[in-house]
Every structure is written in structure tokens, then in C-alpha cells.
C-alpha positions as CSV (number, residue, x, y, z in Angstrom):
1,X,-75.2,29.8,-28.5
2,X,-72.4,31.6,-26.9
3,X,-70.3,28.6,-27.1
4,X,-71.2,27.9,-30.8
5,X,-70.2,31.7,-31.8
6,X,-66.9,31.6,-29.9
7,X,-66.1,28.1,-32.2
8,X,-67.1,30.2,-35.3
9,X,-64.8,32.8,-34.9
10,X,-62.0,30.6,-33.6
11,X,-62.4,28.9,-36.8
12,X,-62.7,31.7,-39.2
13,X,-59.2,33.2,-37.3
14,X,-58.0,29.7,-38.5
15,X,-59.2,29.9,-41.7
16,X,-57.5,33.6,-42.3
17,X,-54.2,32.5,-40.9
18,X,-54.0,29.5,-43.5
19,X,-54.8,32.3,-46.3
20,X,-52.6,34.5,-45.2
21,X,-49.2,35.4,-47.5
22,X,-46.1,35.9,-45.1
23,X,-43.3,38.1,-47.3
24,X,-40.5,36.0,-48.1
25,X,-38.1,37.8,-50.0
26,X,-38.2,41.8,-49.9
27,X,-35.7,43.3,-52.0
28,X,-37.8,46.9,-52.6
29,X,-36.6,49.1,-50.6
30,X,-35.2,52.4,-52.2
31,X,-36.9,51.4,-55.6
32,X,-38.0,54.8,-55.9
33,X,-34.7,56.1,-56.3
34,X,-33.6,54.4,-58.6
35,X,-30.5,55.4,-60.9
36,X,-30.0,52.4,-62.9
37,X,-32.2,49.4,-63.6
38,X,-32.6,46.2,-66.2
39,X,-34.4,45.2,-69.6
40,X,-36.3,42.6,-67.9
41,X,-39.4,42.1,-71.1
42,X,-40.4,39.6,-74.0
43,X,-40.9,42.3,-77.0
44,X,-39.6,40.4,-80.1
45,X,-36.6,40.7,-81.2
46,X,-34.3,43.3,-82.8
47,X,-34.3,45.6,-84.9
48,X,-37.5,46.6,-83.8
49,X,-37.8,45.1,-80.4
50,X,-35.5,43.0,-77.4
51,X,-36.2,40.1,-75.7
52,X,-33.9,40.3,-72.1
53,X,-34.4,38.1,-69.4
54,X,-33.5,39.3,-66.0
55,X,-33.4,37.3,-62.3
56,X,-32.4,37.9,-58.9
57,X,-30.5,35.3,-56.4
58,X,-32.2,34.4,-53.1
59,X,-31.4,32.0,-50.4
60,X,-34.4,30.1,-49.4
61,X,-34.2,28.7,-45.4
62,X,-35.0,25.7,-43.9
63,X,-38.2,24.4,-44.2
64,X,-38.5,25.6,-48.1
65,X,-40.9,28.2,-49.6
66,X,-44.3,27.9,-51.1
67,X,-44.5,31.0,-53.4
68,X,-47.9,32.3,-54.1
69,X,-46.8,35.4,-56.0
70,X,-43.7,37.2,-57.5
71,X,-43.6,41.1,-58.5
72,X,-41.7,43.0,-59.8
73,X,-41.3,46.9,-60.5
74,X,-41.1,49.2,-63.7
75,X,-40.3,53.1,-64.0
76,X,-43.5,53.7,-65.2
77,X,-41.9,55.7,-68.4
78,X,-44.6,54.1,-70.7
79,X,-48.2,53.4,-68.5
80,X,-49.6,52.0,-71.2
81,X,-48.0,48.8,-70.1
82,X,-51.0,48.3,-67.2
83,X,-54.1,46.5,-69.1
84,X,-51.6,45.4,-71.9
85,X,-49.9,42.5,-70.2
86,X,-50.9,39.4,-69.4
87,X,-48.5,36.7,-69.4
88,X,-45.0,35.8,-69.5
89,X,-42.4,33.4,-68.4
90,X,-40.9,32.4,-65.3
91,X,-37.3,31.0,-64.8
92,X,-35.9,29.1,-61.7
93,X,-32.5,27.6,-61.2
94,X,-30.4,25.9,-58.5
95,X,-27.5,28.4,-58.0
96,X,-24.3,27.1,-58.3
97,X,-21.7,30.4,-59.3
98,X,-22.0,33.8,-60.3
99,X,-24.1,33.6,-63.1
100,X,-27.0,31.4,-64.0
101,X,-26.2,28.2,-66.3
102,X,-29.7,27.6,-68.3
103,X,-30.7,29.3,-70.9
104,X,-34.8,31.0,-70.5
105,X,-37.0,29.4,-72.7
106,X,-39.7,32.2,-73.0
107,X,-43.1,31.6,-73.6
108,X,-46.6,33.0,-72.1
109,X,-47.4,30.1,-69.8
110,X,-47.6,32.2,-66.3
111,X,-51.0,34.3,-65.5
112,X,-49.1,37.9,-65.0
113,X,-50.7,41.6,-64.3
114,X,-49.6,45.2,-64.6
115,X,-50.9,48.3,-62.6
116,X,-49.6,51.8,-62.5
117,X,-48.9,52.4,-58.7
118,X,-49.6,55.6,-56.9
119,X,-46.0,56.3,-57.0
120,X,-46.3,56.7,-60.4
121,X,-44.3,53.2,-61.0
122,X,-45.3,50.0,-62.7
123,X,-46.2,46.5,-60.3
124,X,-45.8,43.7,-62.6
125,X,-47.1,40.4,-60.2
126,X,-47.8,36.8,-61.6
127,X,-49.8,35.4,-58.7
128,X,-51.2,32.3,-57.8
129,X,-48.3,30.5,-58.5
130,X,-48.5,27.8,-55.6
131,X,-44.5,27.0,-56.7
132,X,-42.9,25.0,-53.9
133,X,-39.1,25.5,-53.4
134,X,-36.9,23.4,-51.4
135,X,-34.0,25.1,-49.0
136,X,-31.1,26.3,-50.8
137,X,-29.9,29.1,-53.2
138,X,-31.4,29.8,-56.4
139,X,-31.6,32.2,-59.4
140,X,-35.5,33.4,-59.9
141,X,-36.8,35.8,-62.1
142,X,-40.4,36.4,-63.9
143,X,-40.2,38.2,-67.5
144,X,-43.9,39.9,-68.9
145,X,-45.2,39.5,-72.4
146,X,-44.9,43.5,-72.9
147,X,-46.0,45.7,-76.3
148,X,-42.5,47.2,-76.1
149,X,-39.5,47.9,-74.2
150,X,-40.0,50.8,-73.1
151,X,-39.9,50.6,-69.4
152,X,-37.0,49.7,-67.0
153,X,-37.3,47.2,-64.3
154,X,-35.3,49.0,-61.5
155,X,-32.5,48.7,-59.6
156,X,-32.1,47.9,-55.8
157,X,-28.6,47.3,-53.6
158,X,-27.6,44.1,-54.6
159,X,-27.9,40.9,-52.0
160,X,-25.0,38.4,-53.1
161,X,-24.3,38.2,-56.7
162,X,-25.8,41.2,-59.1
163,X,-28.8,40.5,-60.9
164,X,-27.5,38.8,-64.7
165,X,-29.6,39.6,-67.6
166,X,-29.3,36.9,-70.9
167,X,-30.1,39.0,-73.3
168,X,-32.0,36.5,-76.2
169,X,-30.9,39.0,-79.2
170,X,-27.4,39.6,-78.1
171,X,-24.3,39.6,-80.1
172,X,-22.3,37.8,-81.2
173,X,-24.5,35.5,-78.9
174,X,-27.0,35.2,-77.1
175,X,-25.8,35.3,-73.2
176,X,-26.2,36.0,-69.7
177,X,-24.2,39.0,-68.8
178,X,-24.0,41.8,-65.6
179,X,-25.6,44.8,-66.8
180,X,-25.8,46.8,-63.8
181,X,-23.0,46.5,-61.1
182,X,-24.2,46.4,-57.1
183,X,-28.0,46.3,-58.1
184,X,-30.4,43.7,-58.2
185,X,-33.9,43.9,-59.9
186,X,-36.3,45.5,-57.6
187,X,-38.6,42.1,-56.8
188,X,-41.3,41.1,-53.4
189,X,-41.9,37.5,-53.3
190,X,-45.1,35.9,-51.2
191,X,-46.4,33.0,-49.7
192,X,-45.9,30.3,-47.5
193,X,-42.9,29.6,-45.8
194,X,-40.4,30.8,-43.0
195,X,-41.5,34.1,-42.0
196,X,-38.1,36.8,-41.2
197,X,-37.8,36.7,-37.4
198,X,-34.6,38.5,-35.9
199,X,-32.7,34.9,-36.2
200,X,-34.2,34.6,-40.1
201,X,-34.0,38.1,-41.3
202,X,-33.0,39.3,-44.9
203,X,-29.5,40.7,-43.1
204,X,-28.7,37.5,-41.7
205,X,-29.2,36.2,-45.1
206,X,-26.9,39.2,-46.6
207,X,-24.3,37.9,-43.7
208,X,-23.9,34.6,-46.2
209,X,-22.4,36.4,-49.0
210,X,-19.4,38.1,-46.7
């Protein structure tokens, strides 16, 4: 019997550590100080609303990501935003310069949530992505279905390039353009993967862009 318990546990400890979501790319810290941030929403298009697409660069190690969930964070001007979404669009691109080279196609498609935080901020998170991405740099962004554009994704010290925005109602064209200079969009990304050590850490990674 004693035997039999000790296999039980060692397998539930086996089973939680095959559940379990490492963080893989942290780029939060400070959020709540924000100064400047990024329309980052799908809310129609102008006169009355804006469609803006915002994403964040990130170097993805050896051994490749399996991303279970992305989220990202809102000033919380407008809490009616939490209930209201659920869906939007997420874009993902090979980086190869400063700025990303496709062009977001929008859409509903990804499962997404929004909950006002004690902090007073907004959590937008589209989880149970299962999205496997291989090792390498790449531009990476999720943009919520909102009512309106009311709140600002905010603004974090930039790692590598600033976060673009491609603004869908922009003139004379639509394009992607630097909105916010040194910032990134405040964004955690979980699941599977290489898990920061002091040899894989988010400053070595910052060491890459110097």
C-alpha cells in the first residue's frame, strides 16, 4: 500500500509538471507607470472608430516555444471593456528589419478575455493557444475585438526594435509606423519552452540588440 501511494504521488508530481506554464517572454515590469502607450484594438474604422494593430519583437531560443497564452495590458480608462471582449486576432512574423513587412488581416478567430486587475488595469489574455514557434526572431502581437478605443495598451522600456503599430485607417495609407519611441507594448507570454536561467535570461537576450 505504501508502495502503491508513493507511485501515485510520483505520478501526479509528473502530471503537474507537464501542465505547468514556464514564462517565456516578460516584458511587464513598470507597466504601472506608464507615461505613453499604443492603440492596440479592432473598433471599426474612422470617423467613429480605429482599427490599430500593435506587436512586440522577441527572440525565441533554442529549442523553440510552445505558447499556451499571450496577454497583454490596458489603462483601465474605460472597465467596461472586461465581459465585453471576446475575440480578436493574432499576428506572427519572421523578423527581418525594423519594422514588420505583412500587413494584419484582422478577424475574430482567437478565443480572447478581459478582466479589470486589482491594480485597477485591464489583462487582456487569449489562452490556449498551443502555437509552436521555432528559434529565431519574430514580430508577435494579439489585437481584441473591443466596443471602442477607449483604452491604451501601455508602454514598457523597449527590448530591440520599438513596438510598430499599422494603423488599418491611416492616411494617406494604411501603414506600420513607431508611435511611441523606447517603449514596447506591455505583453507576458506562457507556455512551453526554454525556461530563463542565468545563461538564458531576458538581459542576455537584451545583450543581442547592442
Amino acid at each position: 500500500m505504501k508502495r502503491t501511494m508513493i507511485i501515485l504521488m510520483a505520478l501526479t508530481l509528473l502530471a503537474g509538471a507537464a501542465n505547468a506554464q514556464d514564462i517565456l517572454w516578460d516584458q511587464t515590469d513598470g507597466y504601472e507607470g506608464w507615461s505613453m502607450g499604443f492603440f492596440n484594438v479592432q473598433a471599426g474604422a474612422p470617423p467613429m472608430g480605429m482599427t490599430a494593430y500593435t506587436v512586440n519583437d522577441i527572440v525565441v531560443p533554442a529549442g523553440g516555444w510552445t505558447v499556451d497564452s499571450i496577454k497583454i495590458y490596458y489603462d483601465g480608462f474605460n472597465p467596461g471593456w472586461a465581459g465585453a471582449i471576446t475575440a480578436g486576432s493574432l499576428f506572427l512574423e519572421p523578423k527581418t528589419g525594423s519594422l514588420p513587412t505583412g500587413i494584419p488581416t484582422g478577424g475574430f478567430d482567437i478565443p480572447m478575455t478581459c478582466v479589470v486587475l486589482g491594480n485597477g488595469f485591464l489583462e487582456v489574455e487569449a489562452s490556449g493557444l498551443g502555437l509552436v514557434i521555432n528559434e529565431g526572431e519574430y514580430w508577435i502581437g494579439i489585437t481584441p475585438a473591443t466596443p471602442n478605443a477607449d483604452n491604451i495598451h501601455v508602454g514598457v522600456v523597449a527590448v530591440g526594435n520599438d513596438s510598430p503599430t499599422y494603423d488599418a485607417g491611416g492616411f494617406p495609407m494604411p501603414m506600420w509606423g513607431n508611435w511611441a519611441a523606447g517603449l514596447d507594448g506591455a505583453m507576458l507570454i506562457e507556455g512551453l519552452g526554454v525556461v530563463a536561467t542565468e545563461d538564458v535570461s531576458l538581459g542576455s537576450v537584451k545583450a543581442l540588440y547592442r
